[in-house]
C-alpha positions in Angstrom: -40.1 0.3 10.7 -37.8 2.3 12.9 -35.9 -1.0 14.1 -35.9 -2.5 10.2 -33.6 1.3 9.7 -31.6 0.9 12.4 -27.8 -0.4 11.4 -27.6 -3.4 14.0 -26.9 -6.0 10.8 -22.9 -6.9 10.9 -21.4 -6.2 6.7 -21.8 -8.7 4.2 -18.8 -9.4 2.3 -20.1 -7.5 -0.5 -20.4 -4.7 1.8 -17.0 -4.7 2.7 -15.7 -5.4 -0.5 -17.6 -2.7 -2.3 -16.2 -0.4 0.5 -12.3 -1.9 -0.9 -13.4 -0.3 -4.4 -14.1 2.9 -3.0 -10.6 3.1 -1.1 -12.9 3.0 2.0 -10.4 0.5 4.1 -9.7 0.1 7.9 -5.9 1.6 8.5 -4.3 2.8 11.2 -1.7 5.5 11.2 -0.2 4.6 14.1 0.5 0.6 13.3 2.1 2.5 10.2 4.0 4.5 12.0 5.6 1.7 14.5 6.4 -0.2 11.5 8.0 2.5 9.7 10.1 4.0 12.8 11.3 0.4 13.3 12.4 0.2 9.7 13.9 3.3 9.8 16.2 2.2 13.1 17.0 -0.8 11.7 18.5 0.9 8.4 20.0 3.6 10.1 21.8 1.2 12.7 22.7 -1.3 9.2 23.8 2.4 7.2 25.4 4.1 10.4 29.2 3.3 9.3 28.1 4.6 5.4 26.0 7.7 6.7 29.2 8.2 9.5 31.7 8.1 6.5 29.9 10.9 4.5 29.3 12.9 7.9 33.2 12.5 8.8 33.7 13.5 5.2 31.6 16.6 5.2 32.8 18.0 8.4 36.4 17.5 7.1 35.6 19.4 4.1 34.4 22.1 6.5 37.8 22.1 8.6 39.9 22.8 5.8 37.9 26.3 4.4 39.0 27.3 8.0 40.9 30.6 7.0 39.7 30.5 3.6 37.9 34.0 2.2 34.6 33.7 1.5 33.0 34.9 -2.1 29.8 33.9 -4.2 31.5 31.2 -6.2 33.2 29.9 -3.2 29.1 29.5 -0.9 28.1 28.0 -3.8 30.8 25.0 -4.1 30.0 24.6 -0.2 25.8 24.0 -0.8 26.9 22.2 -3.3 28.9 19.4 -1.5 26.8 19.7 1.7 23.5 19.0 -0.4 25.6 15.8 -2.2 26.9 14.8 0.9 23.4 14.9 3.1 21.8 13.6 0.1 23.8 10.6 -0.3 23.3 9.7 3.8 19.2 10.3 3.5 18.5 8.6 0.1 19.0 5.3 1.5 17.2 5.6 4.5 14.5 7.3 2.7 13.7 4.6 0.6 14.2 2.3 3.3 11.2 4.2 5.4 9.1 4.3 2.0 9.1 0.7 1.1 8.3 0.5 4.8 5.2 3.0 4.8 4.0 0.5 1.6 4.4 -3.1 3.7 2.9 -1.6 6.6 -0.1 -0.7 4.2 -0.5 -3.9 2.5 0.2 -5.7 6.0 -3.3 -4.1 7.2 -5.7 -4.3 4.6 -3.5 -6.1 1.7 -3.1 -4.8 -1.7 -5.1 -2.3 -3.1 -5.0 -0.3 -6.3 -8.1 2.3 -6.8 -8.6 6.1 -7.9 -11.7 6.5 -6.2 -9.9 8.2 -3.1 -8.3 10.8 -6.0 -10.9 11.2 -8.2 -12.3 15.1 -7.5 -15.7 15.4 -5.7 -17.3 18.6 -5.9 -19.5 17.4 -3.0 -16.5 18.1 -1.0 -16.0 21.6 -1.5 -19.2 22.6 -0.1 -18.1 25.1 2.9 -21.0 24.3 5.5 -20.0 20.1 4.7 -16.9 21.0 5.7 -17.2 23.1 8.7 -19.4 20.3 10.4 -16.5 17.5 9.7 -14.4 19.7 10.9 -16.0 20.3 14.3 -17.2 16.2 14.0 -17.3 14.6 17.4 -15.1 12.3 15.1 -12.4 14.9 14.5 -12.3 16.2 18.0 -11.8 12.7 19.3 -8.8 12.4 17.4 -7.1 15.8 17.2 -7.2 14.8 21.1 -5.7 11.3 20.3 -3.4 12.8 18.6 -1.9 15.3 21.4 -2.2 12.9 23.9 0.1 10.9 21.9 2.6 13.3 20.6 2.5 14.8 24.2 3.4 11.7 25.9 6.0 10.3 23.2 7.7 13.4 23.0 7.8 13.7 26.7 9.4 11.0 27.6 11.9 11.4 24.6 12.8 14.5 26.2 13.3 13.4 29.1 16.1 10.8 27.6 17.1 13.7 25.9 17.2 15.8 29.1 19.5 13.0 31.2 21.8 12.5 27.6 22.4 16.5 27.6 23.8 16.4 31.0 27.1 14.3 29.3 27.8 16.4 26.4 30.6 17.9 28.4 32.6 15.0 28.9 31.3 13.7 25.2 32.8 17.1 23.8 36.2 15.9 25.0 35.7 12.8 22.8 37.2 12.1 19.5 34.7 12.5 16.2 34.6 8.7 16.0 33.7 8.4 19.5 31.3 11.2 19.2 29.6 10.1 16.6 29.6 6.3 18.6 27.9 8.0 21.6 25.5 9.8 19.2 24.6 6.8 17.8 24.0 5.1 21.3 21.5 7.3 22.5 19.4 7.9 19.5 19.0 4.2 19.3 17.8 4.4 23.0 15.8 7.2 22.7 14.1 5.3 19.5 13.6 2.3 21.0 11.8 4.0 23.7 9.5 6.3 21.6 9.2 2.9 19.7 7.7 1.1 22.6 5.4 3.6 23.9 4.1 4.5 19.9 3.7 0.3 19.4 1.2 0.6 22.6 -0.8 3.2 20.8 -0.7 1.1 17.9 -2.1 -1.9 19.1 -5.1 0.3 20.9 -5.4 2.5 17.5 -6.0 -0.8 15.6 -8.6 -2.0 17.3 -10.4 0.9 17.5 -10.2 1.8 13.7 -11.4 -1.5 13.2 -14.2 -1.1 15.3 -15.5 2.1 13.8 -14.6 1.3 10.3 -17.0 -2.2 10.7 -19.4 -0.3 12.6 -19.7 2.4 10.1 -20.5 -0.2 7.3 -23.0 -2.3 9.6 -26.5 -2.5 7.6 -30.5 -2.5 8.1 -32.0 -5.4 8.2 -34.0 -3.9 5.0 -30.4 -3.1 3.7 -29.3 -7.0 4.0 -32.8 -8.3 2.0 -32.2 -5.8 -0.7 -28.9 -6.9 -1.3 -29.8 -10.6 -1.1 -32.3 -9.8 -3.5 -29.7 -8.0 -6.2 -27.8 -10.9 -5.9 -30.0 -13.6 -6.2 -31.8 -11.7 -8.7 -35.8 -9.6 -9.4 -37.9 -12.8 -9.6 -40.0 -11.0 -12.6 -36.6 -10.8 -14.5 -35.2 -14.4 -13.5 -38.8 -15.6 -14.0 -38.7 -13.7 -17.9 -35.0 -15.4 -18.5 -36.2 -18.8 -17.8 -38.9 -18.6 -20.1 -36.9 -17.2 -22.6 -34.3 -20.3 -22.0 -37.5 -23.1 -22.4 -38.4 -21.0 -25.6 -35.3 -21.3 -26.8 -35.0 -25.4 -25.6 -38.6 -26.3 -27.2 -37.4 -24.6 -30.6 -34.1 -26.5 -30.7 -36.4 -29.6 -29.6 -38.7 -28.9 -32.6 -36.0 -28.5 -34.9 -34.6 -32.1 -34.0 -38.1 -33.9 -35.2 -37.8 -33.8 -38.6 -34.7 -36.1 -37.9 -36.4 -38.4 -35.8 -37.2 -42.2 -36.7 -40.6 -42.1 -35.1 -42.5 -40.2 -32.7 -44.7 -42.2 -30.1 -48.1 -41.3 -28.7 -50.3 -42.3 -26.0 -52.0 -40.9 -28.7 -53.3 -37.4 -27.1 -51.8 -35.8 -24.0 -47.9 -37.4 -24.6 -45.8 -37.4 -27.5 -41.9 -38.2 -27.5 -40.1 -38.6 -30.8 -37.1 -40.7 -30.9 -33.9 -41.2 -32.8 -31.6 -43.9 -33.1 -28.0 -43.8 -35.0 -25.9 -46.8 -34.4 -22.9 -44.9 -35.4 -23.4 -42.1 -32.6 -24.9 -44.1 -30.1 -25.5 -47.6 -28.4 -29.3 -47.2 -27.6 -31.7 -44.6 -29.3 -32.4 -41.3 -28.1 -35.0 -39.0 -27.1 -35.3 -36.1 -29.3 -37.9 -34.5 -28.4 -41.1 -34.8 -26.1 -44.1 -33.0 -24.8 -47.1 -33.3 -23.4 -50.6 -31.5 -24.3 -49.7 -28.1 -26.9 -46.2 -29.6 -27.2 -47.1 -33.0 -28.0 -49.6 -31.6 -30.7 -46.8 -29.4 -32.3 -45.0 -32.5 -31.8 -47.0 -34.5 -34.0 -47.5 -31.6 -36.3 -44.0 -31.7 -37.6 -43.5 -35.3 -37.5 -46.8 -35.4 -40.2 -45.5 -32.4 -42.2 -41.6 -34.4 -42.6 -42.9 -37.8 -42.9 -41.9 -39.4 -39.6 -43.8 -42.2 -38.6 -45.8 -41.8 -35.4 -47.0 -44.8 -33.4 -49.6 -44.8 -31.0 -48.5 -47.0 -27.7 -49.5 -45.2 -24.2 -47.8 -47.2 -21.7 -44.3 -46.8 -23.6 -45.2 -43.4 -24.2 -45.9 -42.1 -20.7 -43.1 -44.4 -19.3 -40.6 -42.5 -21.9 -42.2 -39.2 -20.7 -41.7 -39.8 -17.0 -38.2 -41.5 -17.4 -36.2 -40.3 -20.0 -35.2 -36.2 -20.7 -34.2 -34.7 -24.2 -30.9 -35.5 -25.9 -31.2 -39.0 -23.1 -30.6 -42.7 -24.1 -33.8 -44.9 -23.0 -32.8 -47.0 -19.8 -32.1 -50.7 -20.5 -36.2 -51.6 -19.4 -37.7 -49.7 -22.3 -35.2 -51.3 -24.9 -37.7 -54.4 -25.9 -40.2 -52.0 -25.8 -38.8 -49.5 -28.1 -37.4 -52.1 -30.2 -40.2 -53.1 -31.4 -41.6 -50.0 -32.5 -38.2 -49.5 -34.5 -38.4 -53.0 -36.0 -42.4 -51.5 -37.2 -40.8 -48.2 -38.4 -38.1 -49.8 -40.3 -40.4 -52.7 -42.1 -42.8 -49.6 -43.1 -39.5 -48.1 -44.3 -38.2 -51.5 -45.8 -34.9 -50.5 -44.0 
């Protein structure tokens, strides 16, 4: 019993799949985060000479209320055109980073539209709950993933930074185009870097979220044959449906006697009653058959609606055996049946 409880079972699609509904997916903030930095260098370096034209703009705008006395009306008009002007440069690369931040979701566990994450949980707001996930082994592990990373990203950022500060006394000599052009230079570089050292926390992230988010859904062995069992179905209920179908089939059998041109016996245990319409069909047709109960209930109606029943055994169990409801009889029974029809039809004086 203890090894039937323990999780050592990989997820069954279903698993996983009812894990999708409940938002419960494998994502990695740092493949995210790669992706979206890279996005957001790549727009800034396509938006630099659009976000530099603002930027030249604004400072411009600054130079010339050198002198100028300052009142209330006159700090309002400046937030004004500083918060136009540094919204106009941001807008673009915001949404550039967003639509980013959505591929880099979809790229990872493709798309997914559910409120389950959202929806409030009471559950959640119990206090001791939350103190224990807050001191998890889970949570310390990555609130120390975490300041390793930021620690050794920002580090070495700095210490770009660091070199790159060291020229800002010849750079302030520069022009503001060329100022701006150095500017650019070395934020790229100092991206790219942070870029590179983030994408090799990525690639380890990823396969550790992935490892703990399949391991968290692994199953029981008991777990796997009750789900195999929900799908497939409680053998009392599938063994209840299928009757219900067969009493469903007999009656819709039984109805079909009355319009039957004879019904052919052996002349106890079988019974099959037959029909045969040139208009609808090439060979005649087995209506209805049944052996033992059926065959007597068979009979039955045939006597009550004045169908003709014949007693031949051999045809009838050879019909039986070959030929299912709603079925033409196979070429080697036609003489056979033929002659019974030519009987019914001379009785009939059809």
């Amino acid at each position: 019993m203890a090894d039937d409880a323990e999780k050592t079972e990989e997820p069954t699609p279903k698993k996983i799949e009812d894990a999708r509904k409940e938002g419960n997916v494998p994502k990695s903030q740092d493949a995210s985060g790669v992706v979206t930095l890279f996005v957001a260098i790549l727009a800034f370096l396509m938006l630099f000479p659009f976000i530099a034209e603002h930027m030249e703009r604004l400072f411009q705008y600054y130079f010339s209320l050198v002198g100028m006395p300052l009142d209330k009306l006159f700090m309002l008009d400046i937030a004004i055109v500083t918060f136009k002007e540094i919204f106009l440069m941001i807008l673009p690369l915001s949404l550039a980073v967003a639509i980013a931040g959505v591929i880099a979701a979809v790229s990872q566990f493709g798309f997914l539209f559910t409120t389950k994450a959202i929806t409030p949980d009471l559950k959640k707001l119990d206090p001791i709950k939350g103190m224990k996930n807050l001191f998890s082994l889970k949570k310390i592990i990555e609130g120390v993933k975490t300041t390793l990373k930021a620690f050794t990203t920002l580090g070495v950022g700095f210490i770009f930074f660091f070199f790159f500060i060291k020229e800002l006394p010849t750079v302030a000599l520069f022009s503001l185009a060329d100022q701006l052009d150095w500017l650019k230079d070395k934020m790229i570089i100092i991206a790219l870097v942070m870029l590179l050292i983030i994408f090799v926390f990525a690639v380890i992230d990823v396969v550790i979220v992935r490892k703990q988010y399949f391991d968290g859904l692994k199953m029981s062995k008991q777990e796997v044959k009750d789900e195999m069992k929900n799908m497939e179905g409680d053998p009392l209920i599938k063994g209840k449906i299928k009757q219900k179908q067969m009493e469903i089939s007999r009656q819709r059998m039984m109805a079909e006697v009355p319009n039957a041109d004879v019904v052919i016996t052996n002349p106890t245990h079988y019974a099959v009653a037959i029909k045969y319409d040139a208009e609808q069909s090439h060979a005649p047709v087995v209506v209805a058959k049944g052996m033992d109960f059926v065959a007597q209930q068979i009979k039955k109606i045939a006597r009550e609606n004045d169908v003709h029943i014949v007693q031949n055994p051999p045809l009838a169990r050879s019909l039986y055996a070959e030929v299912e409801v709603e079925q033409t009889i196979p070429e080697t029974l036609f003489g056979a049946v033929a002659e019974v029809l030519a009987y019914v039809y001379k009785m009939n004086k059809k």
